[in-house]
C-alpha positions in Angstrom: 85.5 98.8 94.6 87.1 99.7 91.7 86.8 98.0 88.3 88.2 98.2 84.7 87.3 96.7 81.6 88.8 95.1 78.9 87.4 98.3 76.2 89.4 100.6 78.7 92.8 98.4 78.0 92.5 98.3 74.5 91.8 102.3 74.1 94.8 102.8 76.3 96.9 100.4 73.6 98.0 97.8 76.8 97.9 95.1 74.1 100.7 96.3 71.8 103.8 93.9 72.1 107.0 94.9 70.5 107.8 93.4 67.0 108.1 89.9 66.8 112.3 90.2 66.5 112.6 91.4 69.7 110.0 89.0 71.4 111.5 86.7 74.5 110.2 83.1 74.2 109.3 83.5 77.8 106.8 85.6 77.4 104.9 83.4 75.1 101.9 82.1 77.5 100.6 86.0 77.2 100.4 86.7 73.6 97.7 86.1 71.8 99.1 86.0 68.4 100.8 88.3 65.5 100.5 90.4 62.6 102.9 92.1 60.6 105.8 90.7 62.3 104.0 92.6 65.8 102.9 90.5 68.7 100.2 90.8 69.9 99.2 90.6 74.3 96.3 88.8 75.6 94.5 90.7 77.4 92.5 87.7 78.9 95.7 87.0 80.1 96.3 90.5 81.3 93.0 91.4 83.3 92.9 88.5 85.7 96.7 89.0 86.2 96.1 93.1 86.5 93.2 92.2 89.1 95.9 90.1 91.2 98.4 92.2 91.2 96.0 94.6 92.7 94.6 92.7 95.2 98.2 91.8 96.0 99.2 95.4 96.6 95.9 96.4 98.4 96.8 93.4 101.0 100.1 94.7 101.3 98.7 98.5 102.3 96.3 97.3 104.2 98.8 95.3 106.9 101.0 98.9 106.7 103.2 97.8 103.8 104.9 100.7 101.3 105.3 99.9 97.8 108.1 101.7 95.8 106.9 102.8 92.6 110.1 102.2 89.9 109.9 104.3 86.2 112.8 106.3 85.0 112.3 105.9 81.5 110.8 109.4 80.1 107.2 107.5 78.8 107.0 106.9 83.0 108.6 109.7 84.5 105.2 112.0 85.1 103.2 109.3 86.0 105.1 107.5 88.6 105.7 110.5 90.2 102.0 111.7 90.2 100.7 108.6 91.5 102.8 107.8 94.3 102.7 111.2 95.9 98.7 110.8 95.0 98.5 107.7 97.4 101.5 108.7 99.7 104.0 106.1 98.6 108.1 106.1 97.6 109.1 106.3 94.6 112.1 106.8 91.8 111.1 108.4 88.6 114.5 109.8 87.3 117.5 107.5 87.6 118.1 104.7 89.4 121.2 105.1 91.9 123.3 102.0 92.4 122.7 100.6 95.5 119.0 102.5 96.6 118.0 99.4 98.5 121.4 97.1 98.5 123.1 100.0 100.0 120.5 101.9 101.6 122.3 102.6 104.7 124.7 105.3 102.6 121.4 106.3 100.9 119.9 107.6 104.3 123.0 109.4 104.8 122.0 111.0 101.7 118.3 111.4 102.9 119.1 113.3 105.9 121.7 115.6 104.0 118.9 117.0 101.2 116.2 117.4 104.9 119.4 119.3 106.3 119.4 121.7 103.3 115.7 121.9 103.0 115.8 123.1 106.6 118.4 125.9 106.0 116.5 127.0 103.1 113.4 127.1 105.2 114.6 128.5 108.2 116.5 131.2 105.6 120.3 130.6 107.6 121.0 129.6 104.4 121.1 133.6 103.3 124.2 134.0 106.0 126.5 132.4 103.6 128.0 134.4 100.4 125.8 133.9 97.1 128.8 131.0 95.7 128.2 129.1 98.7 124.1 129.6 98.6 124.1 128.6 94.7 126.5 125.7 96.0 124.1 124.2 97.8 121.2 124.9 95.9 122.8 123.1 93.6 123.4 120.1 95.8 119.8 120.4 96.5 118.6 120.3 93.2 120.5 117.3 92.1 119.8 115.3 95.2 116.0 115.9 95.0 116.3 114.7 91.4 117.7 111.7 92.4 116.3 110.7 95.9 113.6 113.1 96.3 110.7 110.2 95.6 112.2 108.3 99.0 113.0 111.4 101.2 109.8 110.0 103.8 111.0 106.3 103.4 112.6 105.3 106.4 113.2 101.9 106.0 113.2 99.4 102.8 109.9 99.3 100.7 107.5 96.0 101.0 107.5 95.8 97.4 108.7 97.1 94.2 105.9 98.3 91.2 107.8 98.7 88.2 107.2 99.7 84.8 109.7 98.0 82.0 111.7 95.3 83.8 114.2 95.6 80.8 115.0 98.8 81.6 114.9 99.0 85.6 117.2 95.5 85.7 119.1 96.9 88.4 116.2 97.7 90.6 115.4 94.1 89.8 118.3 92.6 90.8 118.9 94.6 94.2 115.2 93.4 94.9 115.7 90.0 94.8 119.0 89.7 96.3 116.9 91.5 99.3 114.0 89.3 98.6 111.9 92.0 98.2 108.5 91.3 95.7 107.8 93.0 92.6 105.2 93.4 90.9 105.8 94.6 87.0 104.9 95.1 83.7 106.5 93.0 81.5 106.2 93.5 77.0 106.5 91.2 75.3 110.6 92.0 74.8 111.4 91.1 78.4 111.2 87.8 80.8 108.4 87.7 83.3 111.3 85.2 85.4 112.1 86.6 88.9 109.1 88.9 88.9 106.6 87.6 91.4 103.5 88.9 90.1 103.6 89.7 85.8 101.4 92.5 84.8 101.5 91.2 80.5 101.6 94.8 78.9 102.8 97.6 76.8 105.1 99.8 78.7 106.0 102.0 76.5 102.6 103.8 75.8 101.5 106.8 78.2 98.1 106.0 78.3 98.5 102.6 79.5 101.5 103.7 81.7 98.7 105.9 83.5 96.3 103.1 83.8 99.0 101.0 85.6 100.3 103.3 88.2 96.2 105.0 88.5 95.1 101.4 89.9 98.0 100.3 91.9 97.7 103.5 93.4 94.5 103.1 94.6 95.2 99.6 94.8 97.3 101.2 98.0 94.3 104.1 98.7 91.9 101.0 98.9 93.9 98.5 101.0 94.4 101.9 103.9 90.7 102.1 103.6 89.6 98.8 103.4 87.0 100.0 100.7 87.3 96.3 98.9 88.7 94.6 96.1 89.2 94.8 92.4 87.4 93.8 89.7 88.1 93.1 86.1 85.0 93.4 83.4 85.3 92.2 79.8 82.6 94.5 78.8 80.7 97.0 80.6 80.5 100.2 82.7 83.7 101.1 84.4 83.6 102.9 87.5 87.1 103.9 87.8 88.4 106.3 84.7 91.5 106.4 83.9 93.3 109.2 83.5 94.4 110.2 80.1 91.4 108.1 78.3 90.4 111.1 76.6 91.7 111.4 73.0 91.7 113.8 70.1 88.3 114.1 68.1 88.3 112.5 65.3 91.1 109.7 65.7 90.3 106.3 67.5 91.6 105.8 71.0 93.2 103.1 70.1 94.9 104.3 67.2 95.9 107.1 69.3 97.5 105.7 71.5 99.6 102.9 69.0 100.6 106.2 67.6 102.1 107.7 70.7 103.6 104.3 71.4 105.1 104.4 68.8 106.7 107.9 69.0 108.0 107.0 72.6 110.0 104.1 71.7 111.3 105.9 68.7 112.3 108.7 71.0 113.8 105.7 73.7 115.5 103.8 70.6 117.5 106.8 69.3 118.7 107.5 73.0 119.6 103.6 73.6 116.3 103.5 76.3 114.8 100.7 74.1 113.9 98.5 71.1 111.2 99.5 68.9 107.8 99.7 69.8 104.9 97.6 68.2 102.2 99.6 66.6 98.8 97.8 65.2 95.2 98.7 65.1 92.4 97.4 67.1 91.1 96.1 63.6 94.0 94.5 63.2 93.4 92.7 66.3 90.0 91.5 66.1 91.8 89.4 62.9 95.2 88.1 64.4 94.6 84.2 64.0 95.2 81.9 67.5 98.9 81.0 66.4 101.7 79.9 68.4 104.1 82.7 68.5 107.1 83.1 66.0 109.7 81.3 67.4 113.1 82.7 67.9 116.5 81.2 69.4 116.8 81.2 72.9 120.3 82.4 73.1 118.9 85.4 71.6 115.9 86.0 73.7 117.3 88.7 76.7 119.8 90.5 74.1 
């Protein structure tokens, strides 16, 4: 059974929004409030929701279901990555092709090109052709392991789609549900939880709380192939399950830590057009946001 607690969320900084500007109205049921212009999640919103989503996905393993883990932006590039190949799952971690799972018939095509070149590498006929031809299709290797390398195994379309910043992956989104394929994502507080079938209310910009997301679907997946049971969300207490990454620098507040390196991320994501910026508060701050309706903004503005 694996558990987590609310301590562990806040440490790993799932409850910073995005500043109240950039909020989307639709979102509104899962903050708890703001302070200096930042919203604020609720993470007694969040854990039930987290412990659904993972019951959810360990159902889905359990009857033989795959579930594609989605993260291209850079904040979700290692972790995606680690954790699918940890619990044997597909996944895209780099960019997101056009047409992965609309078109997926030209995508196997693709598949079984990048196995043909990994077998002449491995079988070495690929040291018969002259060195431009060899770096040629090296080169054709590289770039289609980059791009499809997460969903070389996948021989048919996924059960269901994790994915971190809906914003972001829209196209995965939008090829799911023309497929009618779930998904399960976490949504900030910039985003609409609409078409996703089960809302994960988080920061998705932070690493540490990137890591907690993909740690526990992962072995949301681990637990549904073993049947070890389901899991369970604490307020307080002992967790059993640690999450990766919880460790932080001497000295300096988890939570603080981790508002810092949300901050830097988004920074990093704004200047490169990724995304808008990041909130950043302290846990301090958030032991005094009142109970307030959030700001309201215009509609018509809400998804821009």
């Amino acid at each position: 059974m694996s558990q987590i607690s609310m301590r562990q969320l806040l440490e790993a900084g799932v409850h910073f929004g995005h500043r109240t500007r950039y909020w989307n109205p639709k979102m509104a049921p899962y903050i708890f409030g703001h302070r200096n212009k930042i919203h604020i999640i609720n993470l007694e919103e969040t854990l039930p929701l987290f412990k659904d989503a993972y019951n959810y996905i360990s159902r889905l393993s359990a009857n033989g279901g795959n579930v594609m883990f989605v993260g291209t932006k850079r904040a979700a590039r290692e972790a995606v990555g680690k954790q699918a190949q940890r619990c044997g799952m597909p996944f895209v971690n780099h960019r997101w092709l056009g047409g992965m799972l609309t078109n997926f018939k030209t995508v196997k095509n693709s598949i079984q090109r990048l196995h043909d070149l990994e077998q002449m590498i491995e079988d070495g006929s690929i040291r018969k052709l002259n060195k431009r031809e060899a770096l040629d299709l090296y080169r054709e290797r590289d770039k289609l392991e980059r791009g499809i390398g997460g969903i070389k195994e996948m021989t048919s379309l996924p059960d269901a789609l994790f994915i971190i910043d809906v914003g972001f992956e829209k196209i995965a989104v939008d090829e799911a549900r023309k497929l009618g394929i779930p998904v399960i994502a976490v949504v900030d507080t910039n985003c609409s939880p609409e078409n996703i079938d089960v809302v994960i209310p988080g920061n998705d910009d932070a690493i540490r709380a990137i890591r907690i997301y993909t740690e526990m679907v992962a072995d949301a997946v681990l637990t549904g192939r073993g049947s070890k049971g389901d899991f369970t969300g604490q307020e307080d207490g002992t967790v059993e399950v640690q999450a990766q990454g919880a460790d932080h620098e001497p000295g300096k507040p988890a939570e603080a830590q981790a508002a810092s390196e949300a901050t830097q991320n988004s920074v990093i994501q704004e200047s490169q057009g990724e995304a808008e910026p990041t909130a950043t508060a302290s846990l301090g701050d958030v032991a005094s946001v009142p109970s307030e309706k959030p700001e309201q903004a215009d509609p018509k503005q809400a998804d821009k």
